[in-house]
Backbone bond lengths (Angstrom), bond angles and torsions (degrees), N, CA, C in turn:
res aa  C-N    CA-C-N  psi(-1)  N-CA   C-N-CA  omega(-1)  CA-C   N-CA-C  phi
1 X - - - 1.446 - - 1.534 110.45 -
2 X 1.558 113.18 139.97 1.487 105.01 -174.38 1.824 105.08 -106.38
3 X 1.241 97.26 -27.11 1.822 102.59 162.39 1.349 131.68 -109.26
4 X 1.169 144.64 169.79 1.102 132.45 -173.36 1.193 122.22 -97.43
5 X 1.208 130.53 -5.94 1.754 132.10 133.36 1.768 83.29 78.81
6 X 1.239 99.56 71.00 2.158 92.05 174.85 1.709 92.14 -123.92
7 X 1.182 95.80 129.14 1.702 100.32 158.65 1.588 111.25 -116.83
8 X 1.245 96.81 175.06 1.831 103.65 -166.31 1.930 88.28 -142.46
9 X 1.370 93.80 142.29 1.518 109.63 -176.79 1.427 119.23 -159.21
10 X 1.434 137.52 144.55 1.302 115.13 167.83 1.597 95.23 -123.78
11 X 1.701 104.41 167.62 1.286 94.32 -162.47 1.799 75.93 -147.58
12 X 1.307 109.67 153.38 1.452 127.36 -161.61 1.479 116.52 -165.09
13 X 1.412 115.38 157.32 1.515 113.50 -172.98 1.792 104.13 168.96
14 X 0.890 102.13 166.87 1.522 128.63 -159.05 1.552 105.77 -61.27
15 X 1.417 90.22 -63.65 1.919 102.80 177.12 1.501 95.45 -137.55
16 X 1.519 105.36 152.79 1.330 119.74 150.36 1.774 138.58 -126.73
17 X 0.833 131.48 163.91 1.358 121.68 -172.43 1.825 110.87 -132.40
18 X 0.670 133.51 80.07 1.589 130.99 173.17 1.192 125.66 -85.35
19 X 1.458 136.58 62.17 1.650 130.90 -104.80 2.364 80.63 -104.67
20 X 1.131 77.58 141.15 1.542 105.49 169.85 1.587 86.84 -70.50
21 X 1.640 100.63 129.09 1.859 103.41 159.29 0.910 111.98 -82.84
22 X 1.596 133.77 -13.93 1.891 131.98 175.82 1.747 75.19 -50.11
23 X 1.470 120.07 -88.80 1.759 124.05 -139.35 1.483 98.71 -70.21
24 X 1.331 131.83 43.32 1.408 128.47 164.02 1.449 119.48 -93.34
25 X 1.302 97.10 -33.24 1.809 98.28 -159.44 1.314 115.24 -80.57
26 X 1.231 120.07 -21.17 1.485 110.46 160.79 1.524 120.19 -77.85
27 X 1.487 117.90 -2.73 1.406 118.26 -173.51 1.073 119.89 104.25
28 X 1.044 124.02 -20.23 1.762 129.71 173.70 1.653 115.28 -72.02
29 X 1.255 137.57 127.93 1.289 125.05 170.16 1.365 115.84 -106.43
30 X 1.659 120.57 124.75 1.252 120.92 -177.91 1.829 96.42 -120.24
31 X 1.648 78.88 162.73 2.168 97.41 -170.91 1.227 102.26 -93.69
32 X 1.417 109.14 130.95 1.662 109.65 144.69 1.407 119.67 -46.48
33 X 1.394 103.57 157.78 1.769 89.77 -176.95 1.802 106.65 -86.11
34 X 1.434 108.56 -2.43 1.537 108.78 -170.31 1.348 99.42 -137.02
35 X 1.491 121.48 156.11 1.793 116.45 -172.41 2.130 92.17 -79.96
36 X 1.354 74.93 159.76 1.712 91.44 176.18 1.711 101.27 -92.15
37 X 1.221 93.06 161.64 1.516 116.55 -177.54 1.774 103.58 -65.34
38 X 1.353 125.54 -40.23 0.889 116.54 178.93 1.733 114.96 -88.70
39 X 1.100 128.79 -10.64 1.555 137.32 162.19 1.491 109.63 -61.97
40 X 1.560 111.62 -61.98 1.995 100.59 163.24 0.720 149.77 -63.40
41 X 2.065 99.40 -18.15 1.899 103.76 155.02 1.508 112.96 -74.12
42 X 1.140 139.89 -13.96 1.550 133.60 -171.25 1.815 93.90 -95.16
43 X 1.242 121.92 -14.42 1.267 114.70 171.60 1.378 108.93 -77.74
44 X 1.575 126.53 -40.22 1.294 124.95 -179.99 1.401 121.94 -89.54
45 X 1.260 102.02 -5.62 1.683 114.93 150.59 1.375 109.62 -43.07
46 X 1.424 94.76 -77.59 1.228 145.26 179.04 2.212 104.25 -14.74
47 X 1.655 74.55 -52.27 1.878 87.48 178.88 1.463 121.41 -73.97
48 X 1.818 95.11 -50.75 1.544 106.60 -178.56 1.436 96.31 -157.16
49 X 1.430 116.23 118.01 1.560 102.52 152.57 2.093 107.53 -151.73
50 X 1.101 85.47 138.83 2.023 80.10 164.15 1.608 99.96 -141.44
51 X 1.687 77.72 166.65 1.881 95.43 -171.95 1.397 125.04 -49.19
52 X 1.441 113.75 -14.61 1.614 130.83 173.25 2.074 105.59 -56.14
53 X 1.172 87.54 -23.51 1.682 87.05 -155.56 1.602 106.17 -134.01
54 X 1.145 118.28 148.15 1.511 147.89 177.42 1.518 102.35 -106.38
55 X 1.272 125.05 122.50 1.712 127.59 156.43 1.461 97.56 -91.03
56 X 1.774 110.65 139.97 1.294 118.44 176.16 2.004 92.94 -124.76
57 X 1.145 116.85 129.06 1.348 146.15 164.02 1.190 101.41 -41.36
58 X 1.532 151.75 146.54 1.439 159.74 153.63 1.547 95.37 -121.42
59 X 1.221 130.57 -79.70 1.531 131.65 -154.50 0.933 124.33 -131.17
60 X 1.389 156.10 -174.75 1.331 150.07 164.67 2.055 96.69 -170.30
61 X 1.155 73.07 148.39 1.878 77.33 -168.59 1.963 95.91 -139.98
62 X 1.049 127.96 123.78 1.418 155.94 177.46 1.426 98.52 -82.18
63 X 1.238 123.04 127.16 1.560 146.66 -139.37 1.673 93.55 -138.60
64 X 1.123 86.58 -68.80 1.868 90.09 -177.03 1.902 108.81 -103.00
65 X 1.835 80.11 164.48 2.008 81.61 -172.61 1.360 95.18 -85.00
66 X 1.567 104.39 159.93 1.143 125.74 -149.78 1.842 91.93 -91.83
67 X 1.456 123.27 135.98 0.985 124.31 -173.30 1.748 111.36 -156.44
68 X 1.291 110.23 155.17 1.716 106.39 -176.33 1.676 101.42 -137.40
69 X 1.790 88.66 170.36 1.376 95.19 -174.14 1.657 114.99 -162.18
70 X 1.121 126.76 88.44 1.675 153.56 -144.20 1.486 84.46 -59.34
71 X 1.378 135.41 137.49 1.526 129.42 158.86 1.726 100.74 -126.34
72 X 1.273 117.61 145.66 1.452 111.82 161.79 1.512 129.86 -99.71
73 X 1.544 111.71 119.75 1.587 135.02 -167.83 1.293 110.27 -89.52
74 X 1.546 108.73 137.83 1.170 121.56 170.29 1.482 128.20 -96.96
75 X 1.425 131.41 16.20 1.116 149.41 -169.59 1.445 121.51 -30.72
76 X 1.366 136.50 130.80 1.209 120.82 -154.04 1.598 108.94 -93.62
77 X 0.998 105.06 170.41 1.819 113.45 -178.53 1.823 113.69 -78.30
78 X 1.042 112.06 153.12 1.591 100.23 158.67 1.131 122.94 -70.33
79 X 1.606 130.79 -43.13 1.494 125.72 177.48 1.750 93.20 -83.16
80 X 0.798 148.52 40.80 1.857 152.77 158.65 1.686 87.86 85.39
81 X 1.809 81.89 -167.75 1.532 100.81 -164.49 1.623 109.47 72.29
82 X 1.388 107.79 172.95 1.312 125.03 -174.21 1.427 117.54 -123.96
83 X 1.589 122.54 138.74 1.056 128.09 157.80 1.376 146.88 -111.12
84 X 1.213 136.93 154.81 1.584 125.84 -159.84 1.743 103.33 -103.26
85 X 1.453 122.48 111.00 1.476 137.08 173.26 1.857 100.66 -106.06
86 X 0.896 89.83 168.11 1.593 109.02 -174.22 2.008 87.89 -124.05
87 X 1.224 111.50 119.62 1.765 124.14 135.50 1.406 135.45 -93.57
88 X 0.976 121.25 132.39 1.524 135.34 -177.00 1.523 95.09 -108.63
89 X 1.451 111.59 111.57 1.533 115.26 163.57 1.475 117.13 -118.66
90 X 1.495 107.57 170.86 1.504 111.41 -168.75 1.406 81.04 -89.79
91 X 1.309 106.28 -177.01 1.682 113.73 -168.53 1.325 106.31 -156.23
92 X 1.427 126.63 146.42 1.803 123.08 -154.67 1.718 114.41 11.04
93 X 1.060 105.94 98.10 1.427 125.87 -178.70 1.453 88.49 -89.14
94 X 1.918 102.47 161.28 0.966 136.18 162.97 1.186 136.02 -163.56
95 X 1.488 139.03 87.12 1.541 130.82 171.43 1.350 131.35 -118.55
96 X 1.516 107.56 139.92 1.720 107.37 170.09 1.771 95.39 -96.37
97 X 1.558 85.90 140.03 1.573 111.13 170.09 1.608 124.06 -116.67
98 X 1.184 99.06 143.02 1.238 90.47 -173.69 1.848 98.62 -128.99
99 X 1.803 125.12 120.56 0.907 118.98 -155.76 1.562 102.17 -148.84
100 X 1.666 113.13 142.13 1.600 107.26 173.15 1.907 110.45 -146.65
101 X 1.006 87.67 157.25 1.622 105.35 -161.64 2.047 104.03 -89.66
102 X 1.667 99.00 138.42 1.528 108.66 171.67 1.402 85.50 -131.18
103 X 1.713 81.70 157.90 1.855 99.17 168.05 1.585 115.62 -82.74
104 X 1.349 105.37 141.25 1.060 117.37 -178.60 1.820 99.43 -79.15
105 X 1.541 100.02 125.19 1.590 91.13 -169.51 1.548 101.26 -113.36
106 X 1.367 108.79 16.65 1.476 116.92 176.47 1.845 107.03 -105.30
107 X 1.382 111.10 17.87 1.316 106.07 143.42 1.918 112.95 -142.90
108 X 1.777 96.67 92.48 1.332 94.49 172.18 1.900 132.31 -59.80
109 X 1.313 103.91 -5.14 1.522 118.10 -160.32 2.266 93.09 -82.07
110 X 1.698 91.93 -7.10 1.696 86.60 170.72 1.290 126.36 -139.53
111 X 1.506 104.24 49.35 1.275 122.37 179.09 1.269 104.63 -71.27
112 X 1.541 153.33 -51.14 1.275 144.07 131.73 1.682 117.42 29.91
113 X 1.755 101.32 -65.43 1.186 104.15 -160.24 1.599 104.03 -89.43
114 X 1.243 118.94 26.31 1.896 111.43 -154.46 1.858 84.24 -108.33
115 X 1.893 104.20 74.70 1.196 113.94 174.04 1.700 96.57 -88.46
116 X 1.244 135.62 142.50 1.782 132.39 -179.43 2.075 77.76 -91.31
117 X 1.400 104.60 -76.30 1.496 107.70 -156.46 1.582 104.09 -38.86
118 X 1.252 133.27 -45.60 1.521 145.62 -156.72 1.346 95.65 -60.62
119 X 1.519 103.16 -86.82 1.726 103.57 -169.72 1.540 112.79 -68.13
120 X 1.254 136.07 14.84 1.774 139.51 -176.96 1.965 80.90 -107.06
121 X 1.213 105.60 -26.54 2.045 76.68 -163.51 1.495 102.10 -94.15
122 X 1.880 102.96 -15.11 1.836 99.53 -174.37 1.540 106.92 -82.48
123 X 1.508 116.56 -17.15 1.427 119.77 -166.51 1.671 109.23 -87.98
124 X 1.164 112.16 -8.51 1.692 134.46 -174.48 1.113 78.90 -106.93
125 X 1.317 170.64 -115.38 1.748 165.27 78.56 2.010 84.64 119.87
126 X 1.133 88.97 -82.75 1.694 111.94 -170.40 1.586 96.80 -45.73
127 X 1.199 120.41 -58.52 1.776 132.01 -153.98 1.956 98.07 -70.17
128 X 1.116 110.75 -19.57 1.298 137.92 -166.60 1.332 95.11 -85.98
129 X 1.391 137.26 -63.52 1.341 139.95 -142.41 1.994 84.18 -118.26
130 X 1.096 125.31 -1.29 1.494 102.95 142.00 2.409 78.99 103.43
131 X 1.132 95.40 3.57 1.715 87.90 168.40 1.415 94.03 93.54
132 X 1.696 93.16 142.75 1.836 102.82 160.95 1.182 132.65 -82.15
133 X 1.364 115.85 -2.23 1.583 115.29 172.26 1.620 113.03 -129.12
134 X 1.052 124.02 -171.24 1.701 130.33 -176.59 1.979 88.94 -73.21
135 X 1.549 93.63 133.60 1.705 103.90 169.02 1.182 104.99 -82.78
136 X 1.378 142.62 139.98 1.534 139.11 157.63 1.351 109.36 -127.80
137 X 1.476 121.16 131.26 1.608 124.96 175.41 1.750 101.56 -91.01
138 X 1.282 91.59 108.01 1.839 109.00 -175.92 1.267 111.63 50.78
139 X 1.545 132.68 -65.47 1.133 107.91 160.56 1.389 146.85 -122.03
140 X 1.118 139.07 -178.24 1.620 131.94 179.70 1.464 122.39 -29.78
141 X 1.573 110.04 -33.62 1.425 102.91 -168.80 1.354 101.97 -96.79
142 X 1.528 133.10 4.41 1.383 116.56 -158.29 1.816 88.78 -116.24
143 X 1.561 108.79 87.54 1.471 107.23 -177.12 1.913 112.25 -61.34
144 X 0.930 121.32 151.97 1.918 131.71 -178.22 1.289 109.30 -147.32
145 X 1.384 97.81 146.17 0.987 119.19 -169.00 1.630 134.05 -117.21
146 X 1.035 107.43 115.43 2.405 92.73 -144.67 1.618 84.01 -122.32
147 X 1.952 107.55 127.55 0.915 123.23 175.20 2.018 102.45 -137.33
148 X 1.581 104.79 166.94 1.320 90.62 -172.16 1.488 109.28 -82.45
149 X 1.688 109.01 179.37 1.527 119.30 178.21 1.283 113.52 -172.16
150 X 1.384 145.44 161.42 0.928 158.34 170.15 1.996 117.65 -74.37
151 X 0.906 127.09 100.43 1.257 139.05 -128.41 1.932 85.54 -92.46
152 X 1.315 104.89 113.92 1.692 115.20 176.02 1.525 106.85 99.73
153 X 1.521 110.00 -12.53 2.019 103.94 159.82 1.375 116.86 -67.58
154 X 1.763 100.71 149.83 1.427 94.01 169.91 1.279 110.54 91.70
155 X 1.625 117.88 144.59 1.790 108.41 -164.98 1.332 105.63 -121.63
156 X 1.384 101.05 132.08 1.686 122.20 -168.44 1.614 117.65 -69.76
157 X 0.713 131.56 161.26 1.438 135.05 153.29 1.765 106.00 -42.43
158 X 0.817 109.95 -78.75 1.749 141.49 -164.05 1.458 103.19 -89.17
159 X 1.205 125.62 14.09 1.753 125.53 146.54 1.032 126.93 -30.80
160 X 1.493 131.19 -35.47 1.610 136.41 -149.90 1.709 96.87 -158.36
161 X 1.581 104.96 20.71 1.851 94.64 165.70 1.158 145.62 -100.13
162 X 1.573 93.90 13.75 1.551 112.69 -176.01 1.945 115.02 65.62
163 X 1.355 124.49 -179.50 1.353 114.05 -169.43 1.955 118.63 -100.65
164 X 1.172 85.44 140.92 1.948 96.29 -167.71 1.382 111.84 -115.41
165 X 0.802 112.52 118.93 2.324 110.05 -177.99 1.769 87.76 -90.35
166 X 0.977 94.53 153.78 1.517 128.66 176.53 1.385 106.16 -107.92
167 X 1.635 141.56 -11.28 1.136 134.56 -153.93 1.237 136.53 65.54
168 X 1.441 128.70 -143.66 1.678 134.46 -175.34 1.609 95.47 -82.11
169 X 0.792 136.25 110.82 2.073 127.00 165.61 1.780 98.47 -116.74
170 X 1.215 79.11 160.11 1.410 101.85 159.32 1.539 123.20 -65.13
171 X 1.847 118.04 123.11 1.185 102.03 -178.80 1.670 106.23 -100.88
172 X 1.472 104.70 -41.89 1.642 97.33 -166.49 1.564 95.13 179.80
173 X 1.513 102.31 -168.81 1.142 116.28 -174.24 1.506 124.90 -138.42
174 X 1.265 130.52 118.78 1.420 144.60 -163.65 1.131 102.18 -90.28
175 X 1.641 112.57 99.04 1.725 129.51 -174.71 1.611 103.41 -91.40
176 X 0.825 125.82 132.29 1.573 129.16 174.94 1.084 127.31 -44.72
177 X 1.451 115.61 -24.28 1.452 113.95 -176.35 1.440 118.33 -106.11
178 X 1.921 101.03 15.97 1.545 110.13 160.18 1.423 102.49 -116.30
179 X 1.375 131.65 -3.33 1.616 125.47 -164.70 1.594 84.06 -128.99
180 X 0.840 141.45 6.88 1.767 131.04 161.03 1.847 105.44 74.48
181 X 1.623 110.88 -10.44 1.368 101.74 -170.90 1.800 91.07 -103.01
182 X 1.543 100.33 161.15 1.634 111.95 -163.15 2.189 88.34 -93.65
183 X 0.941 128.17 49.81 1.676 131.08 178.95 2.163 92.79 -147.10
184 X 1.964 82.06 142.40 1.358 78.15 153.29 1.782 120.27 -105.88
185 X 1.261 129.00 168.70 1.073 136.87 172.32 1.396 121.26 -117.59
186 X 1.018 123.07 157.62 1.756 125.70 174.94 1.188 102.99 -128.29
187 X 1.484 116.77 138.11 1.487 132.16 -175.10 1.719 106.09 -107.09
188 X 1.679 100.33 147.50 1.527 86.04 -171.34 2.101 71.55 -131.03
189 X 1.801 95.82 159.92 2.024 86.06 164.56 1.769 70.19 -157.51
190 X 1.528 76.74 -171.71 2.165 95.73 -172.74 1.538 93.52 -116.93
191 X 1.774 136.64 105.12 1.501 125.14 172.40 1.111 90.27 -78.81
192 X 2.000 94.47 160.54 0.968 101.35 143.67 1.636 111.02 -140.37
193 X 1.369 121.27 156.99 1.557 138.71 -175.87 1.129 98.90 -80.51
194 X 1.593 124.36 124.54 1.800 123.31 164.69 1.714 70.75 -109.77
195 X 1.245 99.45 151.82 2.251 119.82 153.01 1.518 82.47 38.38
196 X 1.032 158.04 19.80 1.721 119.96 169.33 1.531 94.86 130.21
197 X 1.405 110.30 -29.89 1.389 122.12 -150.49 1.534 107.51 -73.78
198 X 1.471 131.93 151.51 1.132 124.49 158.74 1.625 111.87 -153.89
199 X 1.553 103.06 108.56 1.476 121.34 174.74 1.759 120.50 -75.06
200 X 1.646 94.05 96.15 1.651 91.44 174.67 1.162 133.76 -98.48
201 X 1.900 113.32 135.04 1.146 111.01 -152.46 1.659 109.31 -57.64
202 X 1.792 120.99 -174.75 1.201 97.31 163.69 1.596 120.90 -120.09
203 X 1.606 129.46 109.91 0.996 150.75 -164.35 1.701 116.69 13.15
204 X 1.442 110.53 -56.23 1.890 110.91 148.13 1.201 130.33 -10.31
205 X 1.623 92.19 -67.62 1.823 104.61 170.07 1.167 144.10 -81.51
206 X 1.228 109.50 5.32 1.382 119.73 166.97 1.421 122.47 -77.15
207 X 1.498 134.01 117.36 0.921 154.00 -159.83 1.711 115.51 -73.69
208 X 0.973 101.08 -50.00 1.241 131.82 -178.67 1.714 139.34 -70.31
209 X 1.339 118.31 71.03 1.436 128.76 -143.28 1.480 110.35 -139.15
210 X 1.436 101.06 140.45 1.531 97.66 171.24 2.099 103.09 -147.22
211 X 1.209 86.65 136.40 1.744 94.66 176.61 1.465 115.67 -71.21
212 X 1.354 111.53 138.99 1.592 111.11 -153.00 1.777 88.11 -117.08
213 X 1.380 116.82 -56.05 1.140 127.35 -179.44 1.545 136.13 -170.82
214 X 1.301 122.06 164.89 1.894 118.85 -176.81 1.298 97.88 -66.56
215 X 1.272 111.61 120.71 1.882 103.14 155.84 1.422 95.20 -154.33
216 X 1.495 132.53 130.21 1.130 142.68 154.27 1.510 141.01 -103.64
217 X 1.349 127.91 127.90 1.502 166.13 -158.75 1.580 80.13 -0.50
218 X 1.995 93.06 154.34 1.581 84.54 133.13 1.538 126.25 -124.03
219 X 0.723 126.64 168.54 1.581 151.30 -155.42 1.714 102.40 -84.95
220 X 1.406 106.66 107.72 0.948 106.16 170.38 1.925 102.69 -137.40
221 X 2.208 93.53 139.29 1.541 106.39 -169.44 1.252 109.34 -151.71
222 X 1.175 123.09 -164.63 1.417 119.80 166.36 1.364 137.47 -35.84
223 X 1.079 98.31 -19.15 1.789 118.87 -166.12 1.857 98.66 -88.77
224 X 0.984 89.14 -42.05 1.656 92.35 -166.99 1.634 131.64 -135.43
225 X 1.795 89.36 30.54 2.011 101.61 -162.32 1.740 77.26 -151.85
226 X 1.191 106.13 148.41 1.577 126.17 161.83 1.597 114.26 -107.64
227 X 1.008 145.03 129.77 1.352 131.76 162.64 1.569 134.88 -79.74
228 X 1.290 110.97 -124.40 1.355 119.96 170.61 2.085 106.90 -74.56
229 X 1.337 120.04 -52.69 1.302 144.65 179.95 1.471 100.25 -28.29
230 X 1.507 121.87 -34.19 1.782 142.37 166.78 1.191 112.76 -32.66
231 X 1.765 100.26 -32.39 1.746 93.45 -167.98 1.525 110.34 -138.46
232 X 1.879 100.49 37.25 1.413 104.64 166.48 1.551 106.19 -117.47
233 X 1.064 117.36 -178.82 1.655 122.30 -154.46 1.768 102.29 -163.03
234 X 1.344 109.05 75.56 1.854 116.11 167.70 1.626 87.60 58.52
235 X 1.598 116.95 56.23 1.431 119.03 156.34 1.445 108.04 90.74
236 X 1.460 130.68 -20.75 1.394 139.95 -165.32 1.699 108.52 -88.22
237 X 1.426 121.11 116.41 1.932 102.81 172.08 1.349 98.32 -72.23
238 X 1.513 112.04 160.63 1.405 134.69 -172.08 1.954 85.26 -115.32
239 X 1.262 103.72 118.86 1.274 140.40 170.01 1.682 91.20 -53.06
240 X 1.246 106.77 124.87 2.101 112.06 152.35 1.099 112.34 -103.87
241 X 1.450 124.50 128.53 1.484 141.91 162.88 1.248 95.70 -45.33
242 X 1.967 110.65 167.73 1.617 110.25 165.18 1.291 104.33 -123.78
């Protein structure tokens, strides 16, 4: 990379759910008190992403105090009928992110597309117009809403609270067709919050891993990927706004 390709965004919403897999297995879903590293990359997916490129996480900063709110679910059965779960959601969310993009060098077949200016002006483009797909905070029902911002404006909840660990959390997940191996992995690390602040490691460094299962890449080519050619016109480049 010859620039540093950083965008700034905050992303917000009503409720959120980032459900701890400890409180899954009986059926109940409970929230982390802070989004996971892999919940704000599927949000910035979410805005802009293609197979050319990897988003790597830098920061996340907590805007509002952290608060919950138990609802009772009717979730359906596998053999039918309905059952009664308890959710614990976060409630008026708020985060600034601060996030920047590497090439994925585990698919050489799209070196073509490894434009820096192209995808840095559509992903500022995207963050602008509020993202190209539906935002969700962890899960489906908790719609969000991601507009841009200046990353550390504006006064936090947790400005002046000194630093808080959260413990073992969930960080993310090591998909094959960014780690070159045909298994996925799950990352576990311990955050911690200084002022609001939260420095995430970057996926490399996380220590903490366990193999879940074989699953390998998918395949993306001519058939089903566009490249650079997207943004020419009978020989002419098509100019990107910033």
């Amino acid at each position: 990379m010859e620039k540093e390709n950083s965008v700034e965004f905050k992303v917000s919403g009503r409720y959120a759910l980032f459900s701890d897999p400890i409180n899954r297995v009986g059926g109940e879903k409970f929230s982390y008190q802070v989004p996971t590293y892999q919940a704000l990359k599927g949000i910035l997916e979410g805005v802009y992403w293609k197979p050319t490129l990897i988003w790597i996480l830098d920061e996340v900063r907590v805007m509002n105090l952290i608060k919950t709110q138990s609802q009772g679910i009717r979730p359906v059965n596998f053999n039918g009928g309905n059952t009664l779960s308890i959710y614990t959601y976060l409630v008026n969310v708020e985060y600034q992110v601060r996030a920047h993009f590497e090439w994925n060098y585990n698919r050489p077949n799209l070196e073509q597309d490894r434009n820096e200016n192209k995808h840095y002006l559509i992903a500022k483009r995207m963050i602008k117009c509020g993202g190209r797909r539906d935002i969700f905070l962890g899960t489906r029902e908790c719609q969000g809403y991601v507009e841009p911002c200046k990353f550390g404006e504006g006064k936090g909840a947790y400005d002046s609270y000194g630093s808080l660990s959260f413990g073992l959390m969930f960080h993310g997940f090591d998909y094959p067709d960014e780690t070159g191996w045909d298994k996925l992995t799950a990352r576990l690390w311990t955050p911690v919050m200084d002022n609001g602040y939260i420095k995430f490691l970057k996926p490399d460094d996380c220590t903490i891993k366990r193999e879940l299962s074989a699953m390998r890449p998918k395949v993306f080519d001519e058939n089903n990927f566009s490249r650079y050619p997207e943004f020419n016109k009978e020989g002419e480049i098509i100019e990107l706004d910033s």
